[in-house]
RODO-2510 file (C-alpha; in nm, 4 decimals, decimal comma):
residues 125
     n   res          X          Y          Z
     1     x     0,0000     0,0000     0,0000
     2     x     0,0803     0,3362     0,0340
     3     x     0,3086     0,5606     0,3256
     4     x     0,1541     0,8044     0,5156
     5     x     0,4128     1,0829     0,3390
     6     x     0,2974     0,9255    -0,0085
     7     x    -0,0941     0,9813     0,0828
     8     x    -0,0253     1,3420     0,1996
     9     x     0,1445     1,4450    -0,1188
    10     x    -0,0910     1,2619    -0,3137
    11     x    -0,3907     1,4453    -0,1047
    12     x    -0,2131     1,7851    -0,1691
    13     x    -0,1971     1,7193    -0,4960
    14     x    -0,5538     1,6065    -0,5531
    15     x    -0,6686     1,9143    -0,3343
    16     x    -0,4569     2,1539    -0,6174
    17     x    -0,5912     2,0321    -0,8905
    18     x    -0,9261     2,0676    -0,7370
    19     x    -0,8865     2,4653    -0,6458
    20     x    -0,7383     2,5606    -0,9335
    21     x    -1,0301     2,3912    -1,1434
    22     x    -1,2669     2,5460    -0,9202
    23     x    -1,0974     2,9365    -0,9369
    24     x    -1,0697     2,8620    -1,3144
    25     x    -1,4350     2,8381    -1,3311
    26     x    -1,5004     3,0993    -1,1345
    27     x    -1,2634     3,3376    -1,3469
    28     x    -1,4622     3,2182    -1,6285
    29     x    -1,8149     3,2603    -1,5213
    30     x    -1,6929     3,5761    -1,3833
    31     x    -1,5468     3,7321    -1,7321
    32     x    -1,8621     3,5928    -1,9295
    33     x    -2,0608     3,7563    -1,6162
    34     x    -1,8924     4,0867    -1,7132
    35     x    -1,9462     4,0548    -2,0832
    36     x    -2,3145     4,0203    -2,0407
    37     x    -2,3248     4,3463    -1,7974
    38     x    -2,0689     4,4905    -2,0963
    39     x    -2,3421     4,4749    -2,3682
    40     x    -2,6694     4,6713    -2,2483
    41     x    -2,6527     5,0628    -2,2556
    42     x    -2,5595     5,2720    -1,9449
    43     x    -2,8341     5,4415    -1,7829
    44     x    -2,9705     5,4785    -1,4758
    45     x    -3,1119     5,1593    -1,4743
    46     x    -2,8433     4,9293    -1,6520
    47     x    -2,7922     4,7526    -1,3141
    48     x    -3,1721     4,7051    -1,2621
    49     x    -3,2217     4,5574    -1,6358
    50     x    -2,9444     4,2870    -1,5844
    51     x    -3,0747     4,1559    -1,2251
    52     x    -3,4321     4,1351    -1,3930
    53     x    -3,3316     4,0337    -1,7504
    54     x    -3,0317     3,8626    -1,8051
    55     x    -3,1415     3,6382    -1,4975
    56     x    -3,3134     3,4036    -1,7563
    57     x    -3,1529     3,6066    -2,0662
    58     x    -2,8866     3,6489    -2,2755
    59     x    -2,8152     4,0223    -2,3502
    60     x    -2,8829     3,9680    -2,7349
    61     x    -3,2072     3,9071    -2,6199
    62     x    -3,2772     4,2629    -2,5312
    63     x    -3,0409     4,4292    -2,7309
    64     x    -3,2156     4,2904    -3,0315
    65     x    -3,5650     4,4085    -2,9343
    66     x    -3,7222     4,6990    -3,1190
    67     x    -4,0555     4,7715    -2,9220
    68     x    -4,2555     5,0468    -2,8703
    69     x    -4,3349     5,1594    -2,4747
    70     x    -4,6776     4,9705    -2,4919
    71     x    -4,5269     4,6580    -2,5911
    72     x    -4,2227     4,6935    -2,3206
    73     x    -4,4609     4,7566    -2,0270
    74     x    -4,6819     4,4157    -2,1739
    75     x    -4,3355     4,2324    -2,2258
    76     x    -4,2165     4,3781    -1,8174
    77     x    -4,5430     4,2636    -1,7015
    78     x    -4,5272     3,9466    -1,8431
    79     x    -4,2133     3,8667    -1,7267
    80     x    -4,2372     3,9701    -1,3571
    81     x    -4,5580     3,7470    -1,3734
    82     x    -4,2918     3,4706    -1,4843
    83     x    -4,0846     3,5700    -1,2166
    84     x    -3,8932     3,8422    -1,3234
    85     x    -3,7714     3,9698    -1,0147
    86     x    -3,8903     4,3744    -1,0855
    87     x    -3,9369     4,5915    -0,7698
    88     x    -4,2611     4,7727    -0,8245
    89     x    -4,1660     5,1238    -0,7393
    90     x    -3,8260     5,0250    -1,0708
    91     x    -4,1320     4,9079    -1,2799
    92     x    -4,1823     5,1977    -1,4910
    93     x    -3,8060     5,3432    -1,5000
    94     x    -3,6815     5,0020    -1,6203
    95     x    -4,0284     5,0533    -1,9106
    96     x    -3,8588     5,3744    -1,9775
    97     x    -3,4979     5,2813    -1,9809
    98     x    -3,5589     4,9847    -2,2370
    99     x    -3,8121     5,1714    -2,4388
   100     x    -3,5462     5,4334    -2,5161
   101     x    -3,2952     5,2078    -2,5595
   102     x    -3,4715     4,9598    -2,7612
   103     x    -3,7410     5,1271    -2,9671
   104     x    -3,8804     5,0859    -3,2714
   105     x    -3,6834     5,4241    -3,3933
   106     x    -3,3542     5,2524    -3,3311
   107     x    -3,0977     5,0919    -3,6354
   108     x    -3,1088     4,7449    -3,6538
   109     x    -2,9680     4,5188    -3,3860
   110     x    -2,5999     4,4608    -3,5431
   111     x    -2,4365     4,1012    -3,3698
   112     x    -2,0703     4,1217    -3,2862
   113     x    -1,8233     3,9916    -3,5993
   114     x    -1,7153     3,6599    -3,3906
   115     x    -1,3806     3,5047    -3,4233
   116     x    -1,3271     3,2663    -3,7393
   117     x    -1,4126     3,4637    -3,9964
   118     x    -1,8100     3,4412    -3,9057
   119     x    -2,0815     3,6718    -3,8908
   120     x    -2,3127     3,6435    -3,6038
   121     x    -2,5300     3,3800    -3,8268
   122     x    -2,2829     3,1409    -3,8138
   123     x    -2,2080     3,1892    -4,2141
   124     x    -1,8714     3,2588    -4,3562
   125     x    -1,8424     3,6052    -4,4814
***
């Protein structure tokens, strides 16, 4: 079998492995965390939008939305029924903030070129 001093080594080494795989993940999820945050317009309410919406959502989600305040407050409403976590006195600052940001009056939602030699459909260019 094995020595005591072998088992310890071997324990330490199993126990290094095991952190750094953990605080790799962790650097990861934290970096695609900040990404996400990265992609919805400042405002006022940025911080408010990404608890409630990019909870269940990616940001491309939102940021390719073109709806008019009507449909926001229906699509808000909707989602808080779903469990959108929305504090009612936010409600109709967060209706505001992505019915200015994401309007009918805005260009086209643009993806990001990705890495490759892709366009956001997947397709060469």
């Amino acid at each position: 079998m094995f020595c005591k001093p072998m088992l310890r080594k071997m324990s330490r080494a199993v126990l290094t492995v095991a952190l750094l795989t953990l605080e790799t993940g962790l650097i990861a999820q934290k970096a695609a965390q900040a990404n996400v945050t990265a992609d919805l317009p400042a405002g006022p309410m940025q911080a408010k939008a990404t608890t409630a919406c990019l909870e269940c959502h990616e940001a491309r989600i939102i940021l390719q939305q073109r709806l008019s305040k009507a449909a926001w407050t229906k699509e808000v409403d909707k989602m808080t029924k779903w469990g959108a976590v929305v504090d009612p006195a936010d409600r109709d600052a967060l209706i505001d903030y992505l019915s200015s940001n994401f309007n009918p009056d805005q260009p086209a939602y643009e993806p990001q070129k990705t890495a490759g030699g892709k366009n956001g459909s997947g397709k060469a260019k």
